[in-house]
Structure formats: C-alpha cells, structure tokens
DOLUM-909680 format. One line per 10 residues: number of its first residue (from 1); their letters; for each residue y, z negated, x negated of C-alpha. Coordinates in pm, whole numbers, plus 50000, padded with zeros to 5 digits. Example, Ala and Ser with C-alpha at 12.3 -4.5 7.8 and 13.67 -1.06 7.14 Angstrom:
# DOLUM-909680
1	as	49550:49220:48770; 49894:49286:48633
# end
This chain:
# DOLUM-909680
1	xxxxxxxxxx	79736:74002:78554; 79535:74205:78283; 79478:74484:78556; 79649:74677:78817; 79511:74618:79185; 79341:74887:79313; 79307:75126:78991; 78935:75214:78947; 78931:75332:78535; 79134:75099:78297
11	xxxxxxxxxx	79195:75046:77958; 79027:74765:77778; 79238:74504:77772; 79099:74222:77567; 79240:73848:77600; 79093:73756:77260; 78881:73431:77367; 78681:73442:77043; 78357:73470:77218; 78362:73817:76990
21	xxxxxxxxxx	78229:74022:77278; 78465:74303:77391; 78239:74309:77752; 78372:73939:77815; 78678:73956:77684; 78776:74322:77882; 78671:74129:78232; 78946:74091:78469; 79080:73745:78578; 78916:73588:78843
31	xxxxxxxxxx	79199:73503:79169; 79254:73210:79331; 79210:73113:79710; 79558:73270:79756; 79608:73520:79568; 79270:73640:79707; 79367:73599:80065; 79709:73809:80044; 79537:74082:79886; 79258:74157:80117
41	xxxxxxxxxx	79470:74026:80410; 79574:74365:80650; 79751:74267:80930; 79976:74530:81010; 80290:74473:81226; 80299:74375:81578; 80410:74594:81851; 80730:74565:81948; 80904:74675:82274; 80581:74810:82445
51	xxxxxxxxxx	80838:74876:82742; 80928:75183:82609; 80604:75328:82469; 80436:75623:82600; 80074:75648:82689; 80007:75836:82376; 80178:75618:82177; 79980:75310:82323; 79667:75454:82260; 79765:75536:81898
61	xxxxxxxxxx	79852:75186:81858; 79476:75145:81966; 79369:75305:81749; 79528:75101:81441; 79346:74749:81590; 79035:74810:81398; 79197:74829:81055; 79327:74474:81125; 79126:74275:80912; 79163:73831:80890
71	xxxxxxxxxx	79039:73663:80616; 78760:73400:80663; 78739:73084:80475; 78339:73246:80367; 78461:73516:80214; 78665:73371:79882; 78297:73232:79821; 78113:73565:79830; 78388:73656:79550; 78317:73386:79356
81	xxxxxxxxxx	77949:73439:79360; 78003:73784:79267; 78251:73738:78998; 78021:73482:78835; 77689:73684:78869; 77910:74001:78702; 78022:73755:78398; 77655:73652:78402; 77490:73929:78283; 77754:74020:78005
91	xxxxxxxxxx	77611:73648:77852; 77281:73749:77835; 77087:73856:77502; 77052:74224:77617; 77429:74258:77628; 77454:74035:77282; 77261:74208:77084; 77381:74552:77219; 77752:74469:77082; 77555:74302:76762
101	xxxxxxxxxx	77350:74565:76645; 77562:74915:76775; 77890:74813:76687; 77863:74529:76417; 78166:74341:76565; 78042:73983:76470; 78160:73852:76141; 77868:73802:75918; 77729:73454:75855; 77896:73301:76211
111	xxxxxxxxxx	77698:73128:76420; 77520:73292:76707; 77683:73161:77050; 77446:73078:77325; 77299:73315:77610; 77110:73373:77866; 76771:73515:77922; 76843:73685:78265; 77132:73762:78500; 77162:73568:78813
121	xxxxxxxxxx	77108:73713:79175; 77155:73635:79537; 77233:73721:79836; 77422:73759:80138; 77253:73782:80529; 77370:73729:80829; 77400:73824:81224; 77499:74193:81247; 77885:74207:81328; 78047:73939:81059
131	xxxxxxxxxx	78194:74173:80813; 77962:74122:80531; 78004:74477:80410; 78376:74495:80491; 78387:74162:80327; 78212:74267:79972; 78415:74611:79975; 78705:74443:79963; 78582:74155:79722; 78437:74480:79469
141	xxxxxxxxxx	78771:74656:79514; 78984:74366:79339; 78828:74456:78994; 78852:74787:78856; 78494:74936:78835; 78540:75131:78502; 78659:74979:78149; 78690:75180:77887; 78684:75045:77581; 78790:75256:77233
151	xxxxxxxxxx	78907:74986:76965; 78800:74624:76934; 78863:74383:76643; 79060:74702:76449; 78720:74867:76431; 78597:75181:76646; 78439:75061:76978; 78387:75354:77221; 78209:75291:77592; 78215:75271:77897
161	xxxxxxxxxx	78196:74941:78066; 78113:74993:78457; 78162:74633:78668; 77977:74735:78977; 77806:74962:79125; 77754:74961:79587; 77452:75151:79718; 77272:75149:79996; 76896:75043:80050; 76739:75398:80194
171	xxxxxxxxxx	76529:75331:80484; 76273:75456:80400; 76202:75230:80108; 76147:75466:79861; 76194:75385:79509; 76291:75705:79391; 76549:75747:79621; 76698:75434:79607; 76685:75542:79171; 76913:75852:79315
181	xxxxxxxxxx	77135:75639:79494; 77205:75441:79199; 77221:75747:78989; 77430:75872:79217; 77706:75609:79267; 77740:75573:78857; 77806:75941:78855; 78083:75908:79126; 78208:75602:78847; 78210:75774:78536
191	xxxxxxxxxx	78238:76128:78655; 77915:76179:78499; 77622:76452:78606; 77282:76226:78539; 77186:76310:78905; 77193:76659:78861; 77007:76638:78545; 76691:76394:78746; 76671:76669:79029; 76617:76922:78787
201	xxxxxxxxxx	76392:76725:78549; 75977:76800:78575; 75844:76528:78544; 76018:76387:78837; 75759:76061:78894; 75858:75753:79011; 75823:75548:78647; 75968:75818:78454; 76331:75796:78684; 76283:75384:78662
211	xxxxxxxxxx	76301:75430:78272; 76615:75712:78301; 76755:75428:78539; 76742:75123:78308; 76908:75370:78013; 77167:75450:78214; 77242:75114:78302; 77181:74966:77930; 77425:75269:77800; 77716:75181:78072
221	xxxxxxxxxx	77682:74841:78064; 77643:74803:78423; 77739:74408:78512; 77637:74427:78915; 77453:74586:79149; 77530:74537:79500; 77218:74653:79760; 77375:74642:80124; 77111:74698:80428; 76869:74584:80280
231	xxxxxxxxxx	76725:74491:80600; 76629:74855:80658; 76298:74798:80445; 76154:74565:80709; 76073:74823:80988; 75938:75045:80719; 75737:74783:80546; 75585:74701:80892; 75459:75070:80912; 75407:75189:80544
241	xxxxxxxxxx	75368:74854:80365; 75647:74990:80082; 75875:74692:80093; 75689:74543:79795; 75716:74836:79558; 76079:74868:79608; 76149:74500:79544; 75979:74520:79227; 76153:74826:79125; 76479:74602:79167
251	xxxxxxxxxx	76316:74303:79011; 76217:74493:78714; 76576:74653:78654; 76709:74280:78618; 76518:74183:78374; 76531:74465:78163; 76861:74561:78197; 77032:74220:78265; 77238:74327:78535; 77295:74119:78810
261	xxxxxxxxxx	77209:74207:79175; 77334:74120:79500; 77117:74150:79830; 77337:74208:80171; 77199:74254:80524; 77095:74097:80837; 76878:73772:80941; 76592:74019:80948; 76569:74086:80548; 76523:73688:80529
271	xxxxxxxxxx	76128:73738:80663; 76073:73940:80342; 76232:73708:80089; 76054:73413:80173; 75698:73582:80150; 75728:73532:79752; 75824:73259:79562; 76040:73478:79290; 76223:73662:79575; 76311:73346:79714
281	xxxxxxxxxx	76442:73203:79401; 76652:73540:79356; 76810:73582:79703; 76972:73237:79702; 77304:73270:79935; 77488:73184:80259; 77290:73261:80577; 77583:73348:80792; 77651:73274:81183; 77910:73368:81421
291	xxxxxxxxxx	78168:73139:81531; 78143:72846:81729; 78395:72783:82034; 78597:72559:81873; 78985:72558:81642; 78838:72816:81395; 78735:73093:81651; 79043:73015:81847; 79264:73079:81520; 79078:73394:81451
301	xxxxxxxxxx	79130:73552:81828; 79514:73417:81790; 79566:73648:81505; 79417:73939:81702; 79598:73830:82015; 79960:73994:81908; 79808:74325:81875; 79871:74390:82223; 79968:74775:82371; 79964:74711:82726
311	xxxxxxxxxx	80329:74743:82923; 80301:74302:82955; 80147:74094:82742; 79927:73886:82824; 79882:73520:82738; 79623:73365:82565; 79468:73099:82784; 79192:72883:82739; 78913:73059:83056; 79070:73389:82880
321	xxxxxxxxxx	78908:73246:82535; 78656:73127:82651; 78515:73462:82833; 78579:73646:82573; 78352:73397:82364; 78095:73455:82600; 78081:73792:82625; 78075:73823:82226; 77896:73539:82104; 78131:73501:81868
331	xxxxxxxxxx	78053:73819:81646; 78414:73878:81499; 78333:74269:81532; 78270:74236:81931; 78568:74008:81949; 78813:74256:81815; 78630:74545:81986; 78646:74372:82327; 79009:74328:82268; 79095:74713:82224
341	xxxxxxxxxx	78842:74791:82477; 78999:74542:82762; 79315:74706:82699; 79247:75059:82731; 79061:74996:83063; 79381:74838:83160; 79582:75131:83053; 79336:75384:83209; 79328:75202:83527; 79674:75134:83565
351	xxxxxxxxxx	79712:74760:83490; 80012:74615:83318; 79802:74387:83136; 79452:74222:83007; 79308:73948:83240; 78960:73863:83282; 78854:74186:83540; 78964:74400:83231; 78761:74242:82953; 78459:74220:83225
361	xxxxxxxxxx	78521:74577:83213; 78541:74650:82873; 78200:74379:82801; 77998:74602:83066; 78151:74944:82949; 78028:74850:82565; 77741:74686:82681; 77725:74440:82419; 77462:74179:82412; 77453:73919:82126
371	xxxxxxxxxx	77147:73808:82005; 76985:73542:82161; 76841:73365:81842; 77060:73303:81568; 76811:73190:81313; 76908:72966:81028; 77215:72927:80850; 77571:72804:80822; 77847:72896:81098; 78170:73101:81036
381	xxxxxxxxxx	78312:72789:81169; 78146:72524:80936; 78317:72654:80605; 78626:72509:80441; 78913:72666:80289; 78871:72692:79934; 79144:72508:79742; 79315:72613:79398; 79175:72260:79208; 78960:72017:79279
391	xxxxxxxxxx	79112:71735:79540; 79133:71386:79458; 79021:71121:79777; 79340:70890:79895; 79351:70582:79689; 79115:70335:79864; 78876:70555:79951; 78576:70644:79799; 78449:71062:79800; 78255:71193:80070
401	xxxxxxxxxx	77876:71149:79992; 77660:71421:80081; 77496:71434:80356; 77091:71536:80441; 77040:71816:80658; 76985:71777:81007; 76670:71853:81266; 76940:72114:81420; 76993:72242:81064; 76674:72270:80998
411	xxxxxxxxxx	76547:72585:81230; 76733:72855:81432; 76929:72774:81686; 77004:72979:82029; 77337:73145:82097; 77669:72886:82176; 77856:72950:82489; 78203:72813:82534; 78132:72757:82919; 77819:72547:82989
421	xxxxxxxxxx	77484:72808:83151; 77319:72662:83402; 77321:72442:83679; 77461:72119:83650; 77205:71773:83555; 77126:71620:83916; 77211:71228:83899; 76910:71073:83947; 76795:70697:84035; 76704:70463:83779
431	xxxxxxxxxx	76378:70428:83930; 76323:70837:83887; 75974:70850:83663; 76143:71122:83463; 76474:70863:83340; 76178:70587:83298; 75988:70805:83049; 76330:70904:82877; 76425:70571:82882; 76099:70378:82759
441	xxxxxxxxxx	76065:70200:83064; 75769:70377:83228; 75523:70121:83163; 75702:69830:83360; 75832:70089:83646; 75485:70117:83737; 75355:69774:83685; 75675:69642:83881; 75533:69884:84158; 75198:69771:84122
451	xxxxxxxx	75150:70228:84047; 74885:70123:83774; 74676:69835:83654; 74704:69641:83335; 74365:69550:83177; 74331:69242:82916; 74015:69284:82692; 73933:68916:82566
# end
C-alpha cells in the first residue's frame, strides 16, 4: 500500500500513471471488499470464564459492547461512492488548470487529457440508528486526510493536498456558521489559523466568508466535503425558511471550487431534496432501512450474541430473536443497546442470565420506540456482499435481468415485526360477501340468491 493506515499527514507518494497530475497520482489506493472489511471490523475478544468475574469486572466488560462494531454488506458501497466522488473532483478543469498554470508540470505541446466540468455529489439518509456516521468515519479514516506534496516530475511542487474534510450541518442553518465549521475543521487538518483570522476580520458578511471559503478550498485542494445531519435544517426551515440559503451556499462551493460533497442524515432531509430539481439530481444515494427478520439480521445479532457478561450464558433462540426484533425494529443501534441493557438488569437484579423478562426490562427501561413509517428505500437486509471482480453466471445460464421496481418499492412502508400483530384472519364461508368481492364473484352470489335484479336493455 502507498500509505500507512491510520496516519493523517503523508508524504506524496506518486505512482507515476502519466495522467501528469501530482493530485491523482498522490491518491491512495482504493481497497477491496476484504481488505475493507478487516480494517474497519472491531470485534474485540469474547469473554471468557464469566464464572470467575466480579461485578465490577462484568460491568466493565459492559462497558466495552458498544465499541463492537460489524460490518454491513452497505457500507463497502458508501466507500466506493466516496472514493470515486474524491477522485472526481481532482479530474475536473479547476484542479487541471491549477497544476497547469501554477506549477507548469505538463510538457509543452502534449495533448490536453479530458475533464470534467463539476465534481459529483450524493448522499446518504436513512432511519436514525444504522450507523451512517460511524459508517463514513470509518470509511474517511482509511485515507490519510493530508498530502503533502514538495517535488513532482524533478521540479519544485509545494502544497498541501487535503482529501476530506467532516462537519456538521449547524442547526440553525446559518451559512456563516456552517463557513466556520468548515474553516474550522481545515484548520484542525493543516494546523492552520484561517478561523481565527475570519472572527477577527470586519467585514464579517455572509458573501465576503463564502469567497475566503472557496480560496481556502481552491489553495488546499480540498477533494470532499462530507455534511452529516443535515436533517437538522428541516425544523429550522419550517420556522425561519433558511434551508434554501444554506443549500445554495453548498451548491455554489461545488461549482466553484470543484470539490465534491456528500449529504448524510435521516429520512427527514429527503422532504427538502426533492423540492428542487438540482438538489435532487445532487443527493443521489442509498435510502437506508433497518433490517428485516430474516438470515441477515439473525447473522448480525449472532455476532453480538458472544459478548455476553452474565454468570450463564444464554442461548440464542429463535422467540429470543424474535423479541428482540420487535422491540428494536431492527435499528442495529437498539439491537446492541438492548443487548447490554438486558444484561445489566440481569446483573442488577440478580439473574444468572438474559431471557425474555430481562430484555422486556431493558426495552421499557430505554423506552425505545422505532418509528412507525419507514419511508422509502432499500433494507439493510436487501444488499449483497460486494465481491473482488465481477462474477461470471454458471455455464447454461444466462445473467440475471433486471428487474422493475415494485408497488411495495414504490412508497414507504410500515415497520416489520418478526411475530405477526394482530388477531388472527377469521375463516370465513365462501358465500361471505366480503370473499365474493375479493374473489370476483359478487355479481353471481347475489343473482344465485336472487339479492339483486339483472336488467336487459334491448
């Protein structure tokens, strides 16, 4: 690999691709499905002997079950998106003609190669409780954020090249302050003071700190720019109507500075990006759901299952699984959090294990309550592993056509449960008006019955 996991300032290393632009050539390597899962995979050991723990020492090893994190076939795609919408804007005529024109690295007379005329953006909502921002942290923190570059081609090249840059949407919408935030999260990058230098500046106005904003980002070559809760401009745009100003703000800062930017947040940001055409075209992304009860939830509470402080352990049935479904909705983050909860009710009340009275405990002690309405989008559940090529069908068959969406694909959908709600359908007689209607046979029911009249007209 060109560069050490987990370092955040390298030196350029350059893999000499003849593109003839150091910002391409410095980017890291892109990982494969496995590579990626081992190295945001955190799955500490089991316990072991829980006999012979102490009550402090069991809730210590409570402590330790949030920092257990799975990977999720979704989340090797949210790196790919990212890793191609970083390499995107570094192929875009701002970034050409910065290397052209301040450095001179091009031989003379070559041909121009082609670019493009804007970075791409997207981005990435979905129930509250799926690890989105757990899931981009770690995707951000396999690429160093900081190249510095100081030779290229034998000639002088000094800058700084910064990959990414995380910030948070403020709530209240403000453009200014989400111009500090940025400001401020380069600063933390490069060790730089620009923020300092805006608070003390007098002419402090809004279009002033947007220009200051797209220098700084033109000067450090800024490749992404990931906006998590964004959903937090909603409530405010209900009340002050400010939504609009800051989404142009962003807009703008794309196509001026060609860096790419990345949207995360909750269903409730998706009301906002389909109200304009050109937000819609530039929040393209998964719409994430929780899990359904089926093999892929059941392999994701199996590798929390282990993790297990009480003096027994207990074993993972299937009305176990399936209450615990329930009671989450299948929100991975209520899943594990029911899990650590069940047990220390257990512990606190003197139980040697976790059975169902102990995560009905722990449900009603958190008081969690999924959301009733899931909207629109793709389940946990529905996505496939990503593979290291592409796949070749068997020999004799043909590949798998794609498919139309369907009606239930089409519009949100209420929350799963793993055990039926309701009472059960009352068998009813084939004569019943209701199974008639269903059935198409209503007409001749009530003919047979002589229930209605059928009039000829000559």
């Amino acid at each position: 690999m060109k560069y050490k996991l987990g370092i955040q300032t390298v030196e350029a290393v350059y893999d000499n691709s003849g593109s003839q632009n150091p910002l391409i050539e410095a980017l890291p390597e892109c990982l494969g499905p496995e590579q990626f899962t081992q190295q945001i995979r955190c799955c500490p050991p089991p316990p072991q002997a829980c006999q012979d723990m102490s009550m402090a020492e069991r809730r210590q090893g409570l402590a330790l079950l949030p920092t257990v994190f799975v990977p999720l076939p979704y989340m090797y795609y949210v790196y790919d998106s990212l890793y191609r919408m970083l390499t995107s804007s570094y192929h875009t005529l701002t970034s050409r003609e910065r290397v052209t024109k301040i450095n001179a690295l091009f031989l003379s007379g070559g041909s121009v190669a082609g670019y493009g005329a804007q970075a791409q953006s997207g981005a990435l909502l979905g129930t509250p409780g799926l690890g989105k921002t757990s899931t981009l942290r770690r995707c951000l923190n396999l690429m160093p954020q900081v190249i510095s570059h100081e030779k290229y081609l034998g000639k002088a090249f000094y800058c700084k090249q910064v990959l990414w840059l995380h910030v948070e949407c403020p709530s209240d919408a403000s453009q200014k302050t989400m111009a500090y935030n940025i400001v401020r999260a380069l600063d933390m990058a490069v060790g730089s003071n620009h923020l300092d230098y805006l608070l003390r500046a007098r002419s402090g106005s809004v279009s002033s700190v947007s220009t200051y904003i797209k220098t700084l980002c033109v000067t450090y070559n800024v490749g992404l720019l990931v906006v998590d809760e964004i959903q937090n401009v909603v409530a405010t745009a209900q009340r002050t109507n400010r939504i609009k100003p800051l989404i142009r703000f962003l807009t703008e800062l794309t196509n001026d500075t060609c860096t790419a930017v990345y949207f995360t947040g909750t269903i409730l940001a998706e009301t906002v990006f389909q109200s304009e055409e050109y937000l819609r075209r530039r929040t393209r992304g998964p719409r994430l759901l929780p899990f359904k009860p089926d093999g892929a939830y059941r392999e994701f509470l199996g590798a929390l299952w282990p993790y297990q402080y009480t003096p027994e352990q207990a074993v993972l049935t299937d009305r176990l699984a399936n209450q615990i479904y329930d009671y989450s909705g299948g929100i991975p983050a209520y899943i594990s959090k029911l899990l650590e909860e069940a047990q220390a009710q257990a512990l606190m009340r003197g139980v040697g294990r976790i059975d169902r009275k102990m995560i009905a405990a722990a449900a009603d002690y958190l008081a969690i309550q999924p959301p009733k309405e899931l909207g629109t989008g793709t389940f946990l559940s529905d996505f496939q592993a990503a593979s290291e090529g592409p796949t070749e069908p068997p020999e004799g068959h043909s590949a798998p056509q794609e498919t139309e969406d369907t009606p239930e694909d089409a519009g949100p959908v209420k929350r799963l449960y793993a055990v039926p709600r309701g009472r059960k359908a009352a068998e009813r007689d084939e004569r019943d008006l209701l199974v008639a209607f269903k059935a198409g046979t209503l007409r001749e029911l009530l003919l047979s019955h002589g229930m209605v009249e059928e009039v000829v007209l000559c």
